[in-house]
Structures are given as structure tokens and as C-alpha cells.
N, C-alpha and C positions, 0 to 999 in steps of 0.2 A: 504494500500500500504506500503509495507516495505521501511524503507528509513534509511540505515544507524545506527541499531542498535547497532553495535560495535563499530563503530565510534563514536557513541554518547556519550557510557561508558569511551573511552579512552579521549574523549574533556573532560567530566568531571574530571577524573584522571589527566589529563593535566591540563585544568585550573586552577588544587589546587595547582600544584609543583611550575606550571611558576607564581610569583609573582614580586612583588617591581620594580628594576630598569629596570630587562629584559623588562616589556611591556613595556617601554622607547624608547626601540632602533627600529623603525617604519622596518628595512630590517631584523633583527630576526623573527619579530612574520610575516613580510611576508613570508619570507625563510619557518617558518614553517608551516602556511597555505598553501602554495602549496607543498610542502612536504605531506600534507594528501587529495591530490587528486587522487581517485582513477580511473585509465582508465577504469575499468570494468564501472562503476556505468556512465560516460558519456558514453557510446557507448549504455548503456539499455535505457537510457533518448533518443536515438536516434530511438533505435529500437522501442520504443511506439509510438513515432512521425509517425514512416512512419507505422505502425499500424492506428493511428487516421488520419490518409488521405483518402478522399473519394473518391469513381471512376468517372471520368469524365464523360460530358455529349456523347461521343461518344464508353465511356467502352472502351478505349482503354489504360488506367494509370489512378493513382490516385494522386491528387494534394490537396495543401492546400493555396492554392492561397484565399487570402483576400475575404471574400465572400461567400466563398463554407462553405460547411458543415466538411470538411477537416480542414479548418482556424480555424473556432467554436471550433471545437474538441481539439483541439493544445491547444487556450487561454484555455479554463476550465482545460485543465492538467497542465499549468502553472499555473493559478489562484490556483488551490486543492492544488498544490506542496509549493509553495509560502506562502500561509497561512497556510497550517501544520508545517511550520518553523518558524513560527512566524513573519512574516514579515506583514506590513501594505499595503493591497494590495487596489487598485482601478483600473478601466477602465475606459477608458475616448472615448469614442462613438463619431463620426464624420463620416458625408455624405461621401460615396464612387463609385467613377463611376465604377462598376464590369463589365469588359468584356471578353469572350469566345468567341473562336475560335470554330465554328459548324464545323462538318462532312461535305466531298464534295468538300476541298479545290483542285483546281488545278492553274497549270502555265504551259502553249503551248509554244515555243517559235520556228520560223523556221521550227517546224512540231515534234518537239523533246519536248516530256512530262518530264517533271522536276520533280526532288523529292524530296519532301517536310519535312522540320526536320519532322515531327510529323508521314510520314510515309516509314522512314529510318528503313531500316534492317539492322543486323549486318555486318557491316564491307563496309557500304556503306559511303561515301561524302554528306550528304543534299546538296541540291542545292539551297534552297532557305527556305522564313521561310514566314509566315505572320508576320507583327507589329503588336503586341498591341495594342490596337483602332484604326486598320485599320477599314476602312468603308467596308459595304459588298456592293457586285456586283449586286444583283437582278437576278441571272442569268447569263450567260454568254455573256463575253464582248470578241468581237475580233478589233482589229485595228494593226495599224504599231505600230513601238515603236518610240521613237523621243527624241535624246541627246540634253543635254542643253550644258554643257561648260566643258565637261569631259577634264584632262590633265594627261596624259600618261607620262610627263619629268621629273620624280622623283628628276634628280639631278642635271636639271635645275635652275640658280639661279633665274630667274622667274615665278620657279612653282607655278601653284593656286591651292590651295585643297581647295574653297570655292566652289565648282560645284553645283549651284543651293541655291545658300544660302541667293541672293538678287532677288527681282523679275527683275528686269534688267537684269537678265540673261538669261530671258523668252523673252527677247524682241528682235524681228526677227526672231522667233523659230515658225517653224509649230506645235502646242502643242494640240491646241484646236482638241477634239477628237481624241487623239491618246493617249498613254499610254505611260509617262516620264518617261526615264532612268536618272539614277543623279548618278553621283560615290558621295561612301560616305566624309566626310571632312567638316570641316572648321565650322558648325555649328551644329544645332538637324536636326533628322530626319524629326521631325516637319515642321520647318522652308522648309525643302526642299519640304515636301509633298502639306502642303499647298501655299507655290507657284506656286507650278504644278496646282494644283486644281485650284486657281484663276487665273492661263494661260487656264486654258478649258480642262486642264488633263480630261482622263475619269479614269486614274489610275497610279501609281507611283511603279516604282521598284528601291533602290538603293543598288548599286554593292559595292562590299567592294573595300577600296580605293588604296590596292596592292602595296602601298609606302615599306612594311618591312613583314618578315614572319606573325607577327600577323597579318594581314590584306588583308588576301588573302582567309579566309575560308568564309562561308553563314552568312551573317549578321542579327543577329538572334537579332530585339531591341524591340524600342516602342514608341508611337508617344508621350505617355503620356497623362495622364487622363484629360486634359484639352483642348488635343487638342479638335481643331475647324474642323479637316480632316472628309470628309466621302464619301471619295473614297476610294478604293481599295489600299492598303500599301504590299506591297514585300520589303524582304532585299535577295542580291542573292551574290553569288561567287564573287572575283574579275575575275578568269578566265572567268567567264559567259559573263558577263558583256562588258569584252574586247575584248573577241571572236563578241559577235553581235555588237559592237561599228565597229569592222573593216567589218564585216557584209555588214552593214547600208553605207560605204563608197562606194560601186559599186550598190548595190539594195536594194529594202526596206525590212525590217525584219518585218513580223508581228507575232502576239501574241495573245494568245487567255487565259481566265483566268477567273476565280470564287472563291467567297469565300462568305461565308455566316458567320455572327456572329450577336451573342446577347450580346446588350449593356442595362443597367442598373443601375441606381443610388438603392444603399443600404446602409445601418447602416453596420460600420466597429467598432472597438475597438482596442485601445492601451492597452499594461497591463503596469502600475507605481506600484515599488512594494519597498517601505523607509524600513531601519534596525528601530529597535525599536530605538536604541540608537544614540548617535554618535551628532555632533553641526552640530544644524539646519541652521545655518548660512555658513558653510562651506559644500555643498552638493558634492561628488564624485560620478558622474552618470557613468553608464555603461549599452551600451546596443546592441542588433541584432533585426535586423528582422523577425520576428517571419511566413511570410509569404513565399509561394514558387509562383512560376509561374505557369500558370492556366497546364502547358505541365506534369510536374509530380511532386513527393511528395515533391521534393527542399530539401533534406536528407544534403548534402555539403552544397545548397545555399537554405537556412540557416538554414537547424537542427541544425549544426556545431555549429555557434555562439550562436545557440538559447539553446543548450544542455551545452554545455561551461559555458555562467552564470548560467545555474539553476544548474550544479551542485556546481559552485564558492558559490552561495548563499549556497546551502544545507550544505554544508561543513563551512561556516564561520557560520552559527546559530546552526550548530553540536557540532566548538568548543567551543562556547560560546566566542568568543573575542569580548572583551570591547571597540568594533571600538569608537576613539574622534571625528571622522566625521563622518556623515549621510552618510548610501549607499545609492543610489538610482538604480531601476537596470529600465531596463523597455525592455519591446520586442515589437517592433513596427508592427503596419499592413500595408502593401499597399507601405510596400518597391519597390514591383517590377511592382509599377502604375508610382513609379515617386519619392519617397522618401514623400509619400502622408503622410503616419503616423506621422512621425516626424518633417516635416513641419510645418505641423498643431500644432502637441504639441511645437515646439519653436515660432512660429510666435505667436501664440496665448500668449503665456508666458511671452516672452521676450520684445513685443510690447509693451502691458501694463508696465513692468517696465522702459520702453526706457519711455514711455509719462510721469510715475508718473516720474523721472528724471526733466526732461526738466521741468514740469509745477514747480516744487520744484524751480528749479532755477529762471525759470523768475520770479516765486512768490518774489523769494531772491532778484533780480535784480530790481524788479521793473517793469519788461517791462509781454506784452501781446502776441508777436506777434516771434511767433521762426524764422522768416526769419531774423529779425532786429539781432541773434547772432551773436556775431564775433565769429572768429576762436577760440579766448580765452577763451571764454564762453560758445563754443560748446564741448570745454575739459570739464569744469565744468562739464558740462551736462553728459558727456563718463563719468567721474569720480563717478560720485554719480552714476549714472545707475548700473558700475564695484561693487560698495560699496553695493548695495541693490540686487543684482543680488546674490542666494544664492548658485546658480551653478555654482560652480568654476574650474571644467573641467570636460569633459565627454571622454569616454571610449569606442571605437565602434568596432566589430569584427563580421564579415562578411564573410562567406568562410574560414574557418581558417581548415580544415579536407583535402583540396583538392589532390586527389590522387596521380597527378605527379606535387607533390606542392615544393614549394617556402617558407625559413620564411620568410614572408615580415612585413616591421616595417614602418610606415608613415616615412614619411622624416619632423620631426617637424620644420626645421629650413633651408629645403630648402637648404641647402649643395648640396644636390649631385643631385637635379632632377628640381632644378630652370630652367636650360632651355630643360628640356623634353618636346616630345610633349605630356604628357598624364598630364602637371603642366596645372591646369586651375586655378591658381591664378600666375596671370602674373603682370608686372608694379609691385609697387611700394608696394606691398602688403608684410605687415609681420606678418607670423600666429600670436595671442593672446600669448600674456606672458605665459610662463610654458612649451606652447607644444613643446618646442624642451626637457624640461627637460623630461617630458613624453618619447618624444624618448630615452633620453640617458639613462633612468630606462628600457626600454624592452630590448635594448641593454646589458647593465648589467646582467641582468638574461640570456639572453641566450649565453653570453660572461661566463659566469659560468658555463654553462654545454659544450663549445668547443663548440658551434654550430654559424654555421656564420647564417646572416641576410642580406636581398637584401632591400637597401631602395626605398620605394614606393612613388610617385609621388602622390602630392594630389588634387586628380583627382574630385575630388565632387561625384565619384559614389557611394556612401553609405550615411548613414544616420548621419554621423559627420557634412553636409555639413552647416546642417539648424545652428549647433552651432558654427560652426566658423565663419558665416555669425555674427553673434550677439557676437562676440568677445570673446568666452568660451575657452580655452586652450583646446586642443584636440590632443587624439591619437588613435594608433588602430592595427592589427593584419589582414594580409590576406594573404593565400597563391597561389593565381593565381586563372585566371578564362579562357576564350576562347585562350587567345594569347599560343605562345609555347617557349616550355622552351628551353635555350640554350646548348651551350654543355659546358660555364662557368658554369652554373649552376646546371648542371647533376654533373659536379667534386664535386661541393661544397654540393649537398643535394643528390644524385642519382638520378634515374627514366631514362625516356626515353628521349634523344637530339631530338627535333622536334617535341614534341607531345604537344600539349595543359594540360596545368596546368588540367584542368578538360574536361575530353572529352566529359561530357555528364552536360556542361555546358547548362541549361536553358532546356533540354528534358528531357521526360520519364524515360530516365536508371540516373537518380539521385536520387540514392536508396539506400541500405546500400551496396550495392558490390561498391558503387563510391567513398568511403571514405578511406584516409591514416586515421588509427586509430594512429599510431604513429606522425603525425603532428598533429591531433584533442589533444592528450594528451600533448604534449609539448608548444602547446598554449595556451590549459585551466591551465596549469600549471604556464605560462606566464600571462596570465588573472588575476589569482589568488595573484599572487608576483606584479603584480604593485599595480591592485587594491587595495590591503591590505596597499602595503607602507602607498597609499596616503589617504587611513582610519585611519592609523596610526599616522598621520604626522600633526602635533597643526601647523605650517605651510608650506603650502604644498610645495611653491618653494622656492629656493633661492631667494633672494633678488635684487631686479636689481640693474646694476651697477647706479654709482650717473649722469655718462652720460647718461643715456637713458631714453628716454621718458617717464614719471610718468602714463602716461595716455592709452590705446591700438586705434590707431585711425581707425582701421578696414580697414585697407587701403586704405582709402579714405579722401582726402585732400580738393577736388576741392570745395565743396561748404558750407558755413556755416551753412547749418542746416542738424544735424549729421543723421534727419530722412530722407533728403533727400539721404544720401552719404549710409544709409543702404539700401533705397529700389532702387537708381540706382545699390548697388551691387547687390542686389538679381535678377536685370531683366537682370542684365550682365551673373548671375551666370547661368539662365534660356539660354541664346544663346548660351550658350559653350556645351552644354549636348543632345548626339545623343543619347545615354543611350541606353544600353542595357538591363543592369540589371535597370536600373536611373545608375548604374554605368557608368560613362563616363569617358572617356579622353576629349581630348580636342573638338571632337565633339562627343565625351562620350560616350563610353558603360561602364565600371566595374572598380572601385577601382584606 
């Protein structure tokens, strides 16, 4: 495989001239790494992608969704790519619940056959989609439908967008054998499905939640690979939804509906792939998703991010730079089950260092027992945890090609998207020391080429979530996904006022005609210039002020022992996420 032959020659030529103090100054040799990113060579890294994708089990697209032989094919050309550059590559293998959507899906509603993202013709509206580990039907189910606690009063100040998100909301509801409608809101899909089920649902449809334009098209999510659901899951229009809501006020609406899927535990893979060089102790991780959804090849979600680093890697072991900190890069599987892949690599990780922590201290202290810490001593514990923890931010980009895109830049410090509703970290929470610096380094770069930036709400839909959760400075790069862009934002980047950042968001035509090559190259280029700073950089942030807290407390205060205050966040972080992608807002689908 060709890779870079003349680039090779001119990194050598280069690495002889640039000496002494220049590799000093950590935004030179970034300026110049992303200076030698070439667009052509990420867009071929794409085109091989949607190459190694296989065809579906019903022939109708090819996907590389986690599992398939699409996925397989993807890892081994990253793993080939990876170690011809010399990188230190490994896979790291974890149980995965693989589920597909079978041939045969339908939804009756009123006598009017609905149409299904998956068999959407050009220039049609889906009306509806299955979930992600929806349960199948056995056949065809017909019943009424039956609303739980839908509200309509957008700009009521006692709106509830929790519809169906507590089982008392099932209570006094004719539910048992009928098929629940739940407007979307307020919690996961989950949460909504399976209280339907344990009211006696025979099946669940929920209608998007029609508060703002994004929220009006087919809700296209996933219950998530642990769900416990195994009834039938629909996400449908807001207009659907509201039309048989008013329906259902003078007579009954029935519904008639099938779906057949195959569910399956299988061996999945992460790819971890370290610079030769660089301090082990200071690790700069960066990573995508390496997986698409089972619907088609995921070319924008995620060839984009997934082509972005490997061509960042090819190009930084081309020029040969003397990175002082370790790259880490990694492409994760099972992004779009739930942010399965990266879960599992932080949980797994970070845990173990959280306990060797704690037992360090009590060993120090004298005591046995972590509940007996005080507040004081649960900093100790954050402290040495921060001190031994060799990963000291991570890097995540996710959708960065998207066609009528958006440059979106996390919002490290919560400035401008604290009280959005797509912020699911609410209260008292302040992201990990760095990550706002993180933001004001991608800001930079593309404040140097005139291009503006929309800052993003961090929403936990992507695979940063598992690190911020464990206190790791984090940022990241996306340019939109289902919602639609504005007509501010058509001045600021062009494209189309009212059109979905990615139209062929989570379906079949996300292929290589779904991609701005021009946004793919200005973010792998952005990719390139942080990444490098902070390879560059003997320390990576400024220094906090002498007022501010020495310690990161994760945002969480209330109880003394810091493993508690990690895994109430994590089951907190688990209720906010409707996810579509795992991307969620606040009852979460993307970024």
C-alpha cells in the first residue's frame, strides 16, 4: 500500500533543517504538522472505508457497524496502517451485544402504512425508524395506541418534557395490551420503553418532542445495548405523533406493526495504537469511533473522525517529530450500541487506578474502611488518583466531514451553552482542569484561518463522555448531525437555512457523496495543530490560579467517598441519554 512516499522524503529533508530552539516552541512544529496534511490522502482513507463495508443482511447497503464483517475489515486496515508507521499497536477485545434490524419491518397507523428510514426513496420524509435493540414482534401485533403524559405547551412555564420517564406516569393509563405513544424528553429512550413494557405495553412508539426545529423530524435512536426492553421500539415524526394524539381525543387510533431482529452477544475490538516516543507519564489520547450503524457504511459518522486520525498519525511518523508526550490515538467499536467501546476501555482503566488511589491513602492514613473518609481525605484520594492517572487529556472527533456542517468546538468551560438544553452536565459541575484550554487552542487555529466556530454543548453523545466522567481534560470537533442549521449559521459557514447538518444522518446514503471534503480537511487540519501542541508541550496547561481548587472534584461534592460520587455520576450520566447516535442531548441523541 502506498503511503506517502514524498512526504516521507521531504519529513526527512525537514527534520534535518528544523533543529535547536525551533522544536521548542510546541504552536510552530504544530502550525507545521498540519501544514503537511494533505486533503487528497484523507478523502482515499475514506474511500477504502466505504470499500471494506459489507452488505447487509437484507442487500439492501453496506454497513460497518460493530460486529459485521464491514467492522472486521475497517480494524485490520487501521491495525496494517498503524503499524507500517510505526506505531505500537494492540486490540483490546470485549463482549458485545450485536443487533440487526431483519427484512419485513412495518408500522399501520389509522389504516395509513408509514415509511420506514431504511425504506425511504429519494426525496421522501421517513416517518419512523426502529430502535436499536428494539425487541421483535413474533408476527404481527395490532391494538389501539395509548398516551401516557404527552404536553403540547412548549412555552408554558409548567411545561413537562418528562413524558413517560417515571412509571407513575403509567398509573391510571389503559396501557396493558395496547401499544404506548411517549413524546420524546426528559430522559433515555430506555427508560421510556421499559416502563411501557412493565405497564403491559405490547409495544412503544416515541414521537419526537416538536419543542424547536431540530425536533420535529423521525427519531431515529437506540434503547442501548443493555437495555432490558423486548418489545417492539418505534421512534416516529413529531407531526405523526401529534396528528394521532389529537386522533385519540374523539376515537381510538389503532395500529398495526412488525419487526423482526436478530440479537446476539459477540467479541468486539478496540484499536490502542502509542507513538514510539514521547513521556509515558504525560499521555495525549485522541480518538473516533471506528464503527457505523448496522443502516449503512457511517462514511461522515465516523469514517470522518476515523480517517482524520489515521491520516494525523501517518503524517506525524512521516515527519518524524520528536513528540515529549506519548500519542495515544485509539478508534473505538460499539460507539453507536451506547459508547460501548470506550466505556469499557475507561471504566476498566480508570477504576483500577481510582482503587490503587484510595487503598494508597488509607494505607497512609491508617484507616481500612473508604466510607470513614472525610471530604479532606477524599481530595487526597482525587489527588494521587490525578498524579498516577497517565492520561492527561483526551481528544475526540466524531462527524467532523458533515455536508451542510457547522465548525463546532466543545464548549470547554461552559461559557456559552451552561444553560442549553443539549448541556447534560448541569449543577454544580466543572469540566476537568485544561478543557477549556483545549477549547481556546481549536479556537486559535481556526481564528487563524478567519473561520468562525459554533460552540457545542457537552452533551455526552460521543465517546469523550466515559473521560470526563473520571476527570480527564477533554475536547473535541463536530460539525452537526440530524438537527438543522440556521440561517445565522448559513451566513457564517454556507449551505442550506433549514436543512439538517447531515441528511443522511444514521441511513444508507452515508457514503462518500454525504461528505463536505472541505470541512473533513479543515478539521483534520485542526486535529493535527492541537494534537501536536499538546505533544509538544513539557507542560501541557497553564497553571491554575493560586485561588482555585488544587484538586478536580468531578463534580460531585455530596458524599465522602469519591467512589461513590463517581458511580452516582455515571448512573446520573446513564438517565440523561435518549441517544441516538449514544449521542444525546439532554434526553440525548448526538454531540
Amino acid at each position: 500500500m502506498q503511503q506517502h512516499n514524498k512526504m516521507l522524503l521531504a519529513g526527512i529533508v525537514s527534520t534535518t533543517m528544523l533543529s535547536g530552539c525551533w522544536w521548542e516552541n510546541p504552536k510552530n512544529v504544530a502550525k507545521y504538522v498540519s501544514e503537511k496534511i494533505e486533503r487528497e490522502e484523507v478523502v482515499e482513507h475514506l474511500v477504502t472505508l466505504e470499500g471494506l463495508a459489507s452488505t447487509t443482511s437484507d442487500g439492501a447497503s453496506t454497513t460497518r457497524a460493530a460486529g459485521s464483517k464491514g467492522y472486521q475489515n475497517s480494524l485490520e486496515y487501521i491495525v496494517e496502517v498503524m503499524q507500517n508507521s510505526g506505531y505500537d499497536v494492540t486490540t483490546q477485545s470485549f463482549d458485545f451485544r450485536a443487533w440487526e434490524e431483519l427484512t419485513g419491518t412495518q408500522l399501520v397507523v389509522d389504516t395509513q402504512p408509514l415509511i420506514g428510514v431504511r425504506d425511504v426513496q429519494s426525496g421522501q420524509e421517513p416517518d419512523f425508524a426502529t430502535m436499536s435493540y428494539s425487541g421483535s414482534s413474533s408476527g404481527l401485533l395490532t391494538s389501539n395506541l395509548a398516551f401516557v403524559t404527552p404536553d403540547f405547551r412548549f412555552d408554558a412555564s409548567d411545561y413537562d418534557s418528562t413524558d413517560g420517564c417515571e412509571a407513575s406516569d403509567f398509573t391510571g393509563k389503559s396501557i396493558a395490551g395496547k401499544i404506548a405513544v411517549i413524546q420524546r424528553g426528559g430522559c433515555s429512550f430506555d427508560a421510556k420503553v421499559v416502563n411501557a413494557q412493565n405497564a403491559g405495553a405490547i409495544a412503544a412508539i416515541v414521537f419526537n418532542q416538536g419543542n424547536d426545529e431540530g425536533r420535529k423530524s423521525v427519531v431515529n435512536g437506540t434503547l442501548g445495548s443493555d437495555s432490558l426492553a423486548t418489545i417492539p421500539a418505534f421512534g416516529a415524526r413529531y407531526d405523526l405523533g401529534k396528528s394521532w394524539y389529537d386522533l385519540s381525543q374523539a376515537n381510538a387510533v389503532s395500529a398495526s406493526l412488525s419487526v423482526s431482529v436478530q440479537d446476539e452477544v459477540v467479541v468486539t475490538e478496540n484499536i490502542i495504537a502509542d507513538s514510539k516516543g514521547g513521556d509515558e507519564s504525560q499521555i495525549v489520547m485522541i480518538g473516533a469511533h471506528l464503527d457505523s450503524v448496522p443502516e449503512g457504511p457511517g462514511i461522515n459518522d465516523n469514517g470522518s473522525g476515523t480517517a482524520g486520525l489515521l491520516e494525523y498519525a501517518v503524517t506525524l511518523a512521516d515527519l518524524g517529530i520528536p513528540v515529549k508526550n506519548k500519542v495515544r490515538f485509539a478508534w473505538w467499536a460499539a460507539e453507536e450500541a451506547g459508547l460501548v467501546g470506550s466505556e469499557y476501555y475507561t471504566s476498566t482503566l480508570f477504576s483500577q487506578l481510582y482503587t490503587q488511589a484510595q487503598n494508597e491513602i488509607l494505607a497512609e492514613l491508617g484507616l481500612s474502611d473508604p466510607s470513614a473518609l472525610t471530604a479532606d481525605q477524599v481530595d487526597l484520594v482525587e489527588a494521587r488518583y490525578n498524579a498516577i492517572n497517565d492520561i492527561k487529556l483526551y481528544l475526540n472527533f466524531d462527524m467532523i466531514g458533515s455536508p451542510n456542517y457547522v465548525l463546532g468546538v466543545m464548549d470547554g468551560d461552559l461559557s456559552d451553552t451552561k444553560d442549553s438544553p443539549d448541556n447534560a452536565y448541569t449543577g454544580s459541575f466543572e469540566p476537568p482542569y485544561g478543557t477549556s484550554d483545549i477549547e481556546l487552542n481549536f479556537n486559535e487555529f481556526f481564528g487563524s484561518k478567519t473561520l468562525a466556530t459554533v460552540p457545542q454543548a457537552l452533551s455526552k453523545r460521543s465517546d469523550y463522555a466515559g473521560f470526563a466522567d473520571w476527570g480527564v481534560a477533554f475536547g473535541g470537533l463536530f460539525t452537526g448531525a440530524e438537527k438543522v442549521k440556521s440561517a445565522e449559521e448559513v451566513e457564517q459557514f454556507g449551505g442550506d437555512i433549514g436543512v439538517a447538518y447531515d441528511v443522511c444522518y444514521h441511513q444508507a446514503c452515508d457514503d462518500l457523496n454525504n461528505i463536505s471534503q472541505e470541512a473533513l480537511y479543515v478539521n483534520t487540519q485542526a486535529l493535527a495543530y492541537v494534537t501536536t501542541y499538546y505533544a509538544m508541550s513539557p507542560s501541557l496547561f497553564p497553571e491554575k490560579p493560586q485561588a482555585a481548587p488544587q484538586v478536580a472534584s468531578f463534580g460531585l461534592r455530596e458524599n465522602a467517598s469519591q467512589s461513590l460520587r463517581i458511580g452516582e455520576r455515571l448512573k446520573a450520566a446513564d438517565s440523561v441519554s435518549d441517544h441516538d447516535h449514544f449521542h444525546g442531548d439532554f434526553d440525548q441523541d448526538k454531540h
